[in-house]
N, C-alpha and C positions, 0 to 999 in steps of 0.2 A: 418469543422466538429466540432459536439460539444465536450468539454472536459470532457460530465458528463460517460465516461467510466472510468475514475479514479473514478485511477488507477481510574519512573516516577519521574520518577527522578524530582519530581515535587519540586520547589522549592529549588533544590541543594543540597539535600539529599536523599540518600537512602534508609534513616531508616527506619528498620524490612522487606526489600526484604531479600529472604533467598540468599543462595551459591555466596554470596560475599567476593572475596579474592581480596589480594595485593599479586605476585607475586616478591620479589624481585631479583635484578642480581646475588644474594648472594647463591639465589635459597630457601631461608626462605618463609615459604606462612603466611601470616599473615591475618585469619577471620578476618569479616568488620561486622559492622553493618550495618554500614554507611560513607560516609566519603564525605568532599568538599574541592575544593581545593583553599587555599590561596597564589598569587603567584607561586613559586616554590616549593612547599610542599601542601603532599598529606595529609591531616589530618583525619585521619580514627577514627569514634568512636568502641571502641571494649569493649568484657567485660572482668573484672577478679572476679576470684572466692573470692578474698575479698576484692577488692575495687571499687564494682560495676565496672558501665559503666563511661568509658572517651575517652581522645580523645590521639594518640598518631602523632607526624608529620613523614613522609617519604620526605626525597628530592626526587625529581621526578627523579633527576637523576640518582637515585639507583632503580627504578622503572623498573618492566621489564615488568609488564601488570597487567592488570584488569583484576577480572572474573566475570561477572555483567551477569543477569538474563536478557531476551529482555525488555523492559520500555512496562508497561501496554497501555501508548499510543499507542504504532505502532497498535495494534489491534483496539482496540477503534476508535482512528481517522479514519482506514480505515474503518472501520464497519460506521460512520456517512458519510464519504464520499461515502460509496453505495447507504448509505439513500439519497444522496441530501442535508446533513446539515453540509454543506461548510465552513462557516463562525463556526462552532462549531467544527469541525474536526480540524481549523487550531488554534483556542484559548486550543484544549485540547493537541497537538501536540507540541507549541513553549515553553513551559516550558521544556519538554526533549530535544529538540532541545537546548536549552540554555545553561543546564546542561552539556550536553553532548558536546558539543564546550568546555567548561572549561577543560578538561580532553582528550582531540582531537587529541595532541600530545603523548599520554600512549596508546599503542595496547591493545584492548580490548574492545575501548571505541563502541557506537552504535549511534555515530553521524550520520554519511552519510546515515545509513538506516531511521534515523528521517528526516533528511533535506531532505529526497526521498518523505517521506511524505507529508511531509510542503509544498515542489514543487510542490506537485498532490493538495493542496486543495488550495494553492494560484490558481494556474492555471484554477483550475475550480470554482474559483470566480472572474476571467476573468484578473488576477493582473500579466500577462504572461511576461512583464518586472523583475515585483521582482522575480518570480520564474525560467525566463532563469539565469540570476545574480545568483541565488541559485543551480541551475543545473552545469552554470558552475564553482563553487565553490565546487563543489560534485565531479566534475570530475578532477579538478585539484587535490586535496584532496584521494581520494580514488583508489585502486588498485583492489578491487572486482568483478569478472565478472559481480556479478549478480546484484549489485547495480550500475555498468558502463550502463550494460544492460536496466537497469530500468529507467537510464537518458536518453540513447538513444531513450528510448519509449517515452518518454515525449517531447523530440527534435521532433520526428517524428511525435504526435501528432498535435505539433502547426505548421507545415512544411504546406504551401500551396502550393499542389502537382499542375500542368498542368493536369497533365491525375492521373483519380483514379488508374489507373493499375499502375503507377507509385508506389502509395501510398499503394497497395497491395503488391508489391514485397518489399518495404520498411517494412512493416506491418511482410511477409515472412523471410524477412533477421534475423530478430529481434527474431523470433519466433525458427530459426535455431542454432540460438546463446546461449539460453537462458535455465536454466531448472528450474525454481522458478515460483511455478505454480501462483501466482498473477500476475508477468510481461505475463506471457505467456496467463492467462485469459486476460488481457488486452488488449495483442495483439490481440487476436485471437477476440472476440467483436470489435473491431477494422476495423478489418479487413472483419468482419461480416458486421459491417456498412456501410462499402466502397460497398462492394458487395449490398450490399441490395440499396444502392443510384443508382448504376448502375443497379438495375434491372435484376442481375444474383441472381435470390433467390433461385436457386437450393447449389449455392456454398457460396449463405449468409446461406444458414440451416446448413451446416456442418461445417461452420465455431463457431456459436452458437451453435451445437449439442458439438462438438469438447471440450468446455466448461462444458457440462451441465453431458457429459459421464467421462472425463480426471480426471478434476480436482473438484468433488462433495463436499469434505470433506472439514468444516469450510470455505469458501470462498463466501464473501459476493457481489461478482459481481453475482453471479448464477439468481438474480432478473432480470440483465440486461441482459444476456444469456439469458433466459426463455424468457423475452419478445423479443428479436428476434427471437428467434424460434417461438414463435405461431403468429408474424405477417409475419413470410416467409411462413409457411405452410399455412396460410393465402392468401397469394399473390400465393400460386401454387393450389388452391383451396381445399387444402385438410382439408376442415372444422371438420372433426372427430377431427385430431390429433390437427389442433389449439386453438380447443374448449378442448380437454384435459391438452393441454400445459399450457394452460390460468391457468385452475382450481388448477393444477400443482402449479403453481406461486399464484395463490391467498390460497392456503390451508396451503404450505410452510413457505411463505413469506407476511403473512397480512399485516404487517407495511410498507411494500414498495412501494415508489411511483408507481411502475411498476404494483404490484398489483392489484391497483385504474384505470391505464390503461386497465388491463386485464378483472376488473369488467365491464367496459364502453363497451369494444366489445363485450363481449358475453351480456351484455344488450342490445347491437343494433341488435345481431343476432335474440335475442328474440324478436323484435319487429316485425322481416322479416317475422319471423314462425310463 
């Protein structure tokens, strides 16, 4: 199966994200501007009212959490990996990932949901060594349902099942588990795809409708949803709805590869007519 259903801390600073704290044991909160960390100390740049901005150190070990804003990558990277631009999703992605490992041991931090990331566009630049090595580094690492869950999809993704129905109740398990509507878009296209290989395209459409109805709002798989919807309805000959589904996805989503898919079959249908 293919892996293109995958699914800033940029530089080691923070600086000018907003709602950035140091939490100490002490229970002191201390605004960040920014901060990186050298060693065992958390060097936070902060401001004061008369001696500008500088930097002050925290031992980590008086540290009791971060409050850090998500990294503009997690969104970004996923958005070029719906596009298809793999190699670009995993160069905008490994600077937060980097960052975020330095500070990995302070609760707060948003590593494991970057290296979730990194996993999904290594993977589907076919690099499925470094990213199980990264998967299972995410899992030893992390206690989150939904970023456990998120590796499990990715385990399950590159799994070569015997029987598809195998790979559907896998697909099922995941989906029962889960309630973060990217893993669960994922699964469910997924599990779309399986279906539609077998030739059950009554329960591939509802697995892509499932997608297209659930989970609408900001969710950059909806391209790859929509194109199995209008090539299931397609395969059940209900040419109305897959010629709307089509237009659907090209009016939506013009930049998407799926799109260009979508313009090619209603261009074949118009030759028919």
């Amino acid at each position: 199966m293919k892996l293109t259903t995958f699914f800033f801390f940029i530089l080691a600073s923070v600086s000018g994200l907003p709602a950035q704290t140091i939490l100490l044991k002490s229970g002191q909160t201390i605004p960040a501007e920014g901060f990186t960390r050298n060693a065992d100390m958390l060097m936070a740049t902060v401001k004061s009212s008369t001696e500008g901005t500088g930097q002050i150190g925290f031992h980590v070990a008086d540290v009791a959490s971060v409050n850090l804003p998500p990294p503009d990558a997690l969104a970004t990277a996923n958005d070029l990996i719906a596009k298809g631009e793999y190699a670009q999703a995993l160069a905008e992605i490994q600077p937060a990932v980097d960052f975020q490992k330095t500070i990995r041991d302070i609760p707060g931090n948003w590593w494991a949901q970057t290296a979730v990331v990194e996993s999904s566009a290594l993977l589907s630049l076919n690099r499925e060594a470094e990213a199980m090595a990264l998967v299972t580094e995410i899992e030893g690492y992390s206690k989150d349902p939904e970023v456990l869950s998120a590796t499990k999809l990715l385990r399950t993704l590159t799994e070569k099942f015997a029987d598809p129905q195998q790979a559907i109740a896998a697909y099922d398990a995941l989906i029962s588990q889960s309630s973060d509507p990217q893993t669960l878009s994922r699964a469910w296209i997924a599990e779309g795809d399986a279906h539609f290989t077998e030739h059950e395209f009554d329960e591939a459409l509802m697995a892509y409708l499932t997608v297209t109805v659930f989970y609408p709002e900001h969710n950059p798989l909806l391209p790859k949803a929509l194109w199995g919807a209008g090539q299931s309805y397609a395969k059940l000959k209900d040419d109305a709805n897959a010629a709307k589904t089509y237009q659907n996805l090209i009016s939506s989503y013009p930049g998407s590869p799926e799109a260009s898919l979508a313009k090619a079959e209603l261009l074949k249908k118009d030759k028919k007519t």
